[in-house]
N, C-alpha and C positions, 0 to 999 in steps of 0.2 A: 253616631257615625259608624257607619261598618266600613270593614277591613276588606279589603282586595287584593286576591289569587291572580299571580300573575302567571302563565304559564306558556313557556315559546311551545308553539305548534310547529313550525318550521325555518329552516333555514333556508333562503333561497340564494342564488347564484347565476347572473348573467355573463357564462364566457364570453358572450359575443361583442357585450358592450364593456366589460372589462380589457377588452382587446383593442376595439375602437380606442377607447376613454382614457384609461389609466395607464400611469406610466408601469408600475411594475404587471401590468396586463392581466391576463388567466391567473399568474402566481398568487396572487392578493388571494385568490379562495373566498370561499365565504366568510359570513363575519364569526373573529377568533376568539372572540369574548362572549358568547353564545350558545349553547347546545340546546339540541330539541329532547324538552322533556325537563329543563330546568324552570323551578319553580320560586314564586321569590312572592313576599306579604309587603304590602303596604298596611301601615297603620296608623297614618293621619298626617295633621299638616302637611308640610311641603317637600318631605323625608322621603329619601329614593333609598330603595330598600336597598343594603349593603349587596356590591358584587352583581348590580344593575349595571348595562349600558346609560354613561349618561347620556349622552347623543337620543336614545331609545325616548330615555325619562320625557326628554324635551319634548318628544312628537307624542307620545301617550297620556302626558300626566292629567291632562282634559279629562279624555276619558275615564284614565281611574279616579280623578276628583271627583266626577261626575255620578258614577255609579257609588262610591263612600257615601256620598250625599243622600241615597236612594234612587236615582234617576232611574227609568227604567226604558228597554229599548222594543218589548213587544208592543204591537204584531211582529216587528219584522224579527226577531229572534225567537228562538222557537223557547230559549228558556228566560226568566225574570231574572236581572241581576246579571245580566252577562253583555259583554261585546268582543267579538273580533276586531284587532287594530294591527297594524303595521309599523316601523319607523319608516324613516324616507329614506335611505341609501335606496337610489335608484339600481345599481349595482349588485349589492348583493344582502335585497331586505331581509327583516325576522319580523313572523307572526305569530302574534299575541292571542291569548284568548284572558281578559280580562274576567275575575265572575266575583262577586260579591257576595260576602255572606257575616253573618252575627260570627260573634264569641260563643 
């Protein structure tokens, strides 16, 4: 089984539906558990790598099972061993760039 780089690409942030939606509105910000450019290892079983969103684990862990397993997602990525994911806060998402690789 191989191991998976987890790596936030971005943080996003919708004031307008923060505003609609939530009660503490715009204040909420993006998500605070988060930064872009943190990186985090998966290395097997059902183990969320320390200092993960769990909320995140919940909507990704397919995916990074998926690729540990070897799955792979070309054509449509341009590299072997990788995927783009998101969590689901409709609010204020973070994206992932999942990539798989040996020891």
């Amino acid at each position: 089984m191989r191991k998976v780089r987890i790596t936030v690409l971005k943080r996003c942030f919708y004031e307008e539906y923060a505003e609609a939606y939530l009660t503490e509105g715009k204040e909420v910000g993006p998500c605070p558990l988060l930064n872009e450019g943190d990186t985090f290892v998966y290395e097997g079983s059902a183990m969320m790598p320390e200092g993960f969103c769990p909320w995140a684990w919940i909507d990704i862990y397919r995916g990074v099972s998926t690729l540990a397993a070897g799955a792979t997602y070309t054509p449509w990525n341009k590299k072997d061993g990788m995927q783009i994911l998101c969590c689901t806060d409709g609010v204020r998402p973070v994206v992932f760039a999942l990539e798989a690789f040996e020891d």
